[in-house]
C-alpha positions in Angstrom: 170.1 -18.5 -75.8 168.5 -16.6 -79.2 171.9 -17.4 -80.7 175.1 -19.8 -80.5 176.4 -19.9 -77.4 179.8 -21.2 -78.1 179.8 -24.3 -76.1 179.4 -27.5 -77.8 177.4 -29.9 -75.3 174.7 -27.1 -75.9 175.0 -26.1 -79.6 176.2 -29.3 -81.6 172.9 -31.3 -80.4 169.3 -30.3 -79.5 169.5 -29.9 -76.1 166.5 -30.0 -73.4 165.7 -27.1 -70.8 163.1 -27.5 -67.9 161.8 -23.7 -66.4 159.3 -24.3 -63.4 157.1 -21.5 -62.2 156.2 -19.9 -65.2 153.0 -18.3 -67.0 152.3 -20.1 -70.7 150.4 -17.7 -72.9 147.2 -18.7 -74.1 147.8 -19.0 -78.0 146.8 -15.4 -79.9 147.7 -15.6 -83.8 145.4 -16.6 -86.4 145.9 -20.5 -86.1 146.4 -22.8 -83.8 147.7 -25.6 -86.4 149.8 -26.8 -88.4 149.8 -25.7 -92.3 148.7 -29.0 -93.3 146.0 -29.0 -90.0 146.8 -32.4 -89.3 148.1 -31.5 -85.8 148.2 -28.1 -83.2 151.2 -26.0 -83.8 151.4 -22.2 -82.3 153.8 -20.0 -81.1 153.2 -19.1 -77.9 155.1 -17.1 -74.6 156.6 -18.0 -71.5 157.0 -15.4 -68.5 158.9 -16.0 -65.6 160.4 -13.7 -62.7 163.6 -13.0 -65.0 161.4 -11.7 -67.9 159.3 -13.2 -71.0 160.4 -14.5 -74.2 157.6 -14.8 -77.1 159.1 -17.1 -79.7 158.3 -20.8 -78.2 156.8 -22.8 -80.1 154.3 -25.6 -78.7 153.5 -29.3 -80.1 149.7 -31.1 -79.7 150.6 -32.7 -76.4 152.0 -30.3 -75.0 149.0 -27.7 -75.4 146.4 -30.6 -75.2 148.0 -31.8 -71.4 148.0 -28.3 -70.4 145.1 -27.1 -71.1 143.3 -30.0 -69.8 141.4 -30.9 -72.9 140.8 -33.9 -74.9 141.8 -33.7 -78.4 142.7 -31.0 -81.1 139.1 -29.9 -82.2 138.5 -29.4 -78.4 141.1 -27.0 -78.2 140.3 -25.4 -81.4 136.7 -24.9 -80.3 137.8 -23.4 -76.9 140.4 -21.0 -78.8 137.8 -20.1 -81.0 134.8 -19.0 -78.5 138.1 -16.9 -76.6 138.1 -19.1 -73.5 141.7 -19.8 -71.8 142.3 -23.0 -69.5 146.0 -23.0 -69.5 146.9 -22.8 -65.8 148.5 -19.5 -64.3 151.6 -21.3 -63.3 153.1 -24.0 -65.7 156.0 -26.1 -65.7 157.8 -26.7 -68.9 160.6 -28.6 -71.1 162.0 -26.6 -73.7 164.2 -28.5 -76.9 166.5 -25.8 -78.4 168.1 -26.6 -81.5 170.2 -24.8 -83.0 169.1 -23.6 -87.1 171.5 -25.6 -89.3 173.3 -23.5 -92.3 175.0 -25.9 -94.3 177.5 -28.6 -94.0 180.7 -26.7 -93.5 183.6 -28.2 -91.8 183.9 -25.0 -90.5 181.7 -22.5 -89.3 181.6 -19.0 -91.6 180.8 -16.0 -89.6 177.0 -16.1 -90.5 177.2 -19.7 -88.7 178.8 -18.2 -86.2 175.0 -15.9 -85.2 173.1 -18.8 -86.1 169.6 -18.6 -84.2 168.0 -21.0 -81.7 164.4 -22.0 -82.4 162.3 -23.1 -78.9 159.4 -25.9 -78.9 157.8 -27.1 -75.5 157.5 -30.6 -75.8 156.2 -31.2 -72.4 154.1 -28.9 -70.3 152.3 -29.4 -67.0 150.3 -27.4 -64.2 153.2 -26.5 -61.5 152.9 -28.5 -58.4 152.7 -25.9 -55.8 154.7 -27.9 -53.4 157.5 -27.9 -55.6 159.8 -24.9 -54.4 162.8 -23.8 -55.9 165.7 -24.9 -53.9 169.4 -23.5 -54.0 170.0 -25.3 -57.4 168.2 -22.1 -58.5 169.5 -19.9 -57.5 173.0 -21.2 -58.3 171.5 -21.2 -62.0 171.6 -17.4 -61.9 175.7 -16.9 -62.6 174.5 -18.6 -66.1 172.2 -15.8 -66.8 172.9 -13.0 -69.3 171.4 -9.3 -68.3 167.9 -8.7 -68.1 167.9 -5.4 -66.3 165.6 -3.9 -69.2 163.1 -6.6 -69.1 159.9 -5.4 -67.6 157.7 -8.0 -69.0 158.4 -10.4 -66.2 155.6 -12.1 -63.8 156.4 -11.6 -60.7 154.5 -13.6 -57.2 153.7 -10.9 -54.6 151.6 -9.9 -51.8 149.0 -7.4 -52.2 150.5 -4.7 -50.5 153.9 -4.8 -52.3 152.1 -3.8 -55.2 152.5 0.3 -56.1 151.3 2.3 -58.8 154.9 3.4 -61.7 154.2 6.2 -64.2 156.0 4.3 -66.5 155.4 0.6 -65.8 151.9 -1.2 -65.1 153.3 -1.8 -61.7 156.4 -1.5 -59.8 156.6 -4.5 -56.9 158.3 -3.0 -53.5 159.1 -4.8 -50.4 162.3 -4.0 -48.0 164.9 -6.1 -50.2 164.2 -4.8 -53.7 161.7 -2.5 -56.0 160.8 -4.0 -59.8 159.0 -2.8 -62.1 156.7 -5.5 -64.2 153.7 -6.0 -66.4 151.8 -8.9 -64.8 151.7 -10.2 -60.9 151.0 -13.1 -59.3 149.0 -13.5 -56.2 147.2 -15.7 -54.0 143.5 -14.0 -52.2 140.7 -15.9 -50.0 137.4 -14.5 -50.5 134.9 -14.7 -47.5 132.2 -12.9 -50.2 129.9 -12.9 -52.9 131.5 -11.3 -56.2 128.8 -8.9 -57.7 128.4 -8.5 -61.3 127.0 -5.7 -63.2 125.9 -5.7 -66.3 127.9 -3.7 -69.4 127.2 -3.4 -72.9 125.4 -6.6 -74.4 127.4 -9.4 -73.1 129.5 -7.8 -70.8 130.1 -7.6 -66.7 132.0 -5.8 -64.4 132.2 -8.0 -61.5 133.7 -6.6 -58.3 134.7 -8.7 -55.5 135.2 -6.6 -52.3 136.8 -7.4 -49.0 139.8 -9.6 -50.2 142.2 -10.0 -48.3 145.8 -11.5 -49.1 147.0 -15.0 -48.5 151.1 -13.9 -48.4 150.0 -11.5 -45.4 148.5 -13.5 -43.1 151.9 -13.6 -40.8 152.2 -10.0 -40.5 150.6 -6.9 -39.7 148.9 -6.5 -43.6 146.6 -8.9 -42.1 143.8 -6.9 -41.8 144.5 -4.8 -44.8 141.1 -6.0 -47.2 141.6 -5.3 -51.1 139.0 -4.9 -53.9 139.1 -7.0 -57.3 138.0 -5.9 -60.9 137.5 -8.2 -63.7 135.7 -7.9 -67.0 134.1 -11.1 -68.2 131.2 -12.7 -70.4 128.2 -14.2 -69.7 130.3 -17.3 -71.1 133.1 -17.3 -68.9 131.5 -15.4 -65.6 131.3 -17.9 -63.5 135.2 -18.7 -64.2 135.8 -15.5 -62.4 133.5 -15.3 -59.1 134.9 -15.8 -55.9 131.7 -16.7 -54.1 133.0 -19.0 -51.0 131.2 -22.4 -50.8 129.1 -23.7 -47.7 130.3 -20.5 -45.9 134.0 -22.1 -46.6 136.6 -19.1 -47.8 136.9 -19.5 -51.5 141.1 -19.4 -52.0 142.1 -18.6 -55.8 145.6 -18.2 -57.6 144.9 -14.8 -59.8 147.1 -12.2 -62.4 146.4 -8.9 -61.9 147.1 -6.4 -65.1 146.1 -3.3 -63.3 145.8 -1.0 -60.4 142.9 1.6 -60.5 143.2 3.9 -57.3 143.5 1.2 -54.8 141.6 -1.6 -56.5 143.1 -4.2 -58.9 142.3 -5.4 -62.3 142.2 -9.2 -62.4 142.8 -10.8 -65.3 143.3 -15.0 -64.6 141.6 -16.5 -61.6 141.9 -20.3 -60.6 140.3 -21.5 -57.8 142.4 -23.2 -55.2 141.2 -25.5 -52.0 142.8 -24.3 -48.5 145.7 -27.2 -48.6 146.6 -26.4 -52.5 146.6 -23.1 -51.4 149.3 -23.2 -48.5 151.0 -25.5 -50.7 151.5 -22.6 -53.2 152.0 -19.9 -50.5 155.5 -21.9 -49.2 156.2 -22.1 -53.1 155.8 -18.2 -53.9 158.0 -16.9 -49.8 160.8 -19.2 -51.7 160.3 -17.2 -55.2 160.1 -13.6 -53.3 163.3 -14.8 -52.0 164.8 -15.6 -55.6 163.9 -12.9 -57.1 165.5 -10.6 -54.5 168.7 -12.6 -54.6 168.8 -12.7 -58.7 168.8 -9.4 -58.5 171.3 -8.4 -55.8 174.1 -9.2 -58.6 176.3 -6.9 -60.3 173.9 -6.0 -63.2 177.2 -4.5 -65.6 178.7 -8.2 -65.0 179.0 -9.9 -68.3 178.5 -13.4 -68.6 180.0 -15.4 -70.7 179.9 -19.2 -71.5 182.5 -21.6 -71.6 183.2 -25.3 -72.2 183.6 -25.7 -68.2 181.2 -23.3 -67.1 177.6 -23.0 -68.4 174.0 -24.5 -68.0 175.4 -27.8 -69.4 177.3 -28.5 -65.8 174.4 -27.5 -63.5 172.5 -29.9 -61.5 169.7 -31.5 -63.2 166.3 -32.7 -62.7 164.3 -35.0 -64.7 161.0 -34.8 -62.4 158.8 -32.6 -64.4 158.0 -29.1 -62.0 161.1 -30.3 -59.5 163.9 -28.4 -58.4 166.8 -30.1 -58.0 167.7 -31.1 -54.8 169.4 -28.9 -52.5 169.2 -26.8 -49.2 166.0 -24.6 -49.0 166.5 -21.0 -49.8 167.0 -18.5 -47.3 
């Protein structure tokens, strides 16, 4: 997609792409706006279970809808003190156009590599009750190799996470072994997180006796995990897990690391129980997708024609949606 891809309905017009279940990265550079300021304008990241790619660009709307806040001083204000409140798992739409190099009747061979440039024009928090269906997965005999991609997010349970001298993590269950940079999981906490005290303005807070929402249907249940995060007196309270009115506090989390047999959180959003089971369906359908992406021949080359590519896939306009089809299985 970084280049042509030799198939008109994609490359003569700018076309629109929709990618559900995937992690937006909290803007990084030194500005957030355009050169003029008159409007928010950043390149930002999009992970997925396939990988990441970090050349997206992202309008005002867009970032002011995700992140939940009001206007374009708001969100410059937040970027600025180092808080985040882009979700964990976004649904997006994607216009690819195509760089124009002239008006040639026809194309020269440096036409011929022209590059794609990516904006999100339309972003969203998933709704966890949105799955992906079979459509997805039929989406996969579109998709060029990503074998060396490690940078991918992938949802797990807590025990199918294992230590990789190479990688931050490699994710292990009985259909496939990945390695990766970043997981997703879901937790319910039934206590208090701690917090100690670093440095000036820094804590350590540890939350012990976690145990995994994925592995409540098997015998991992009683298996109880401890979680690491680093934090500010600013955004400490983002992080705890403390339940509420002796409920069980349920929270969506990344983890970045694995120290011994404790992880290293580094995104925590707080879920209710129902939200919660909502996103645990989601996530047994996504373990399921990522094993069968990656059963495929991984020296097959794909290539794109006028009667097969992403142009003839079944759509969806319904932002976070699958298309409809049988569940996965």
């Amino acid at each position: 997609m970084r280049a042509n891809s030799n198939v008109k309905a994609i490359d003569d017009n700018p076309t629109v792409w929709q990618l559900n279940w995937v992690e937006v990265a909290w803007p990084a550079g030194s500005s957030v706006c355009r050169n003029d300021g008159q409007a928010l304008w950043f390149k930002t990241a999009i992970t997925d279970i396939h990988g990441s790619k970090d050349d997206v660009w992202m309008d005002e709307r867009s970032a002011l809808t995700l992140s939940g806040l009001a206007s374009k001083q708001a969100f410059i204000e937040t970027w600025e003190a180092g808080d985040q409140t882009f979700p964990i798992m976004s649904s997006v739409k994607v216009v690819r156009t195509l760089n124009q190099t002239g008006g040639a009747s026809q194309p020269s061979s440096a036409e011929e590599n022209r590059s794609a440039k990516f904006v999100i024009v339309q972003a969203e928090m998933q709704p966890f009750h949105e799955a992906p269906t079979q459509a997805s997965l039929d989406l996969d005999k579109y998709r060029r190799d990503d074998s060396d991609d490690t940078s991918r997010i992938l949802p797990v349970a807590l025990h199918m996470i294992k230590g990789s001298p190479c990688y931050a993590f490699q994710v292990t269950n009985d259909l496939f072994t990945l390695p990766c940079q970043r997981v997703v999981a879901l937790i319910v906490s039934s206590e208090k997180s701690r917090s100690e005290a670093v440095g000036t303005d820094g804590f350590k807070l540890t939350t012990k006796n976690v145990q995994c929402v994925m592995a409540d249907d098997d015998t991992h249940l009683a298996a109880k995990y401890t979680l690491l995060a680093t934090c500010t007196q600013d955004n400490l309270a983002a992080y705890r897990l403390d339940p509420v009115r002796g409920q069980k506090q349920y929270a969506m989390i990344t983890i970045t690391a694995k120290i011994n047999e404790d992880f290293v959180v580094d995104q925590v959003q707080l879920l209710n129980q129902e939200t919660a089971m909502q996103a645990k369906a989601s996530f047994k359908k996504l373990i399921i997708l990522t094993h069968r992406t990656n059963e495929r021949d991984r020296k097959r080359e794909v290539e794109w024609t006028e009667a097969l590519s992403p142009a003839s896939a079944k759509k969806c306009r319904v932002l976070g949606r699958s298309a409809t089809d049988r569940d996965l299985s």
